[in-house]
C-alpha positions, 0 to 999 in steps of 0.5 A: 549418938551424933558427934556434932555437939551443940552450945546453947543457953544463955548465949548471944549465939548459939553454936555447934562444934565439931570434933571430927576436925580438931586434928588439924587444929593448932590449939589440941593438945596430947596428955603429956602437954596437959598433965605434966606438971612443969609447963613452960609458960612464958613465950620467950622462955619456949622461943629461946628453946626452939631457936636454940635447938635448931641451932645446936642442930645445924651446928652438930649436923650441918645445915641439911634440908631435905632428907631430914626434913622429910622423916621430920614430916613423916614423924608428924604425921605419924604422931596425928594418925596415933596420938591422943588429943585434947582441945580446950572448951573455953574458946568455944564458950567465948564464942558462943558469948555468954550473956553477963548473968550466965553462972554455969555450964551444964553437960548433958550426958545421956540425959543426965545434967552435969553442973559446973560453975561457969569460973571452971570453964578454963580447966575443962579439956575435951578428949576428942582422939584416942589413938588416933582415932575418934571416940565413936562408941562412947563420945564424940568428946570426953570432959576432961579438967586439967587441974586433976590427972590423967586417970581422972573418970572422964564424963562420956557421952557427951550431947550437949553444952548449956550455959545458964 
């Protein structure tokens, strides 16, 4: 098993991705972000929140900065060394560009292709942490959709992205 994983097929570049560095990237996701059925998606509706919750903050406690800021940072890093993450596969496809006639990506799974319509690209999720900790025994990513539940069986092993 390697954990780089190569897009290649009928792309303008043919790239690899790495799974091992997704923890510190802004767009992973846990499974309470990804399958919960209420997701707020309008941007002013989340700012609104945010700027309020800080305020009810600072109106109930005070303006206080460091001690709290600390423990919040503390929580944080707690929060990545156990979470489960999950990355979206759509932007590295963007990336690889595929060319105009491209209709499908393929999963290559232990020498088993798996097809899925190219228009399905934005449902696919990568769980790429458990627990904090990689998947070494049966990764180095799990394809996950998020229009299904989190129970959903996952395809392991994953080896490879074709688009054809």
């Amino acid at each position: 098993m390697q954990d780089i994983i190569p897009i290649k097929g009928a792309v303008n570049f043919q790239i690899t991705i790495d799974p091992s560095v997704w923890i510190f990237d802004d767009r992973k996701q846990t499974a309470e972000q990804l399958f919960s059925s209420i997701q707020a998606t309008d941007e002013m509706e989340e700012y609104t929140k945010e700027v309020s919750a800080h305020w009810d903050r600072e109106i109930a406690e005070g303006a206080v900065f460091p001690p709290t800021l600390k423990s919040e940072k503390k929580y944080k890093k707690e929060e990545l060394l156990s979470g489960t993450f999950f990355m979206p596969l759509a932007p590295f496809i963007r990336n690889a560009e595929p060319i105009i006639s491209a209709k499908e990506i393929q999963i290559i799974s232990q020498g088993e292709i798996i097809s899925f319509p190219l228009s399905s690209l934005e449902e696919m999720m990568l769980l790429f942490c458990t627990n904090g900790k990689p998947l070494k025994s049966d990764g180095p990513v799990h394809v996950y959709f998020k229009n299904k539940h989190e129970h959903q069986q996952p395809i392991k092993y994953v080896e490879s992205f074709v688009i054809s």
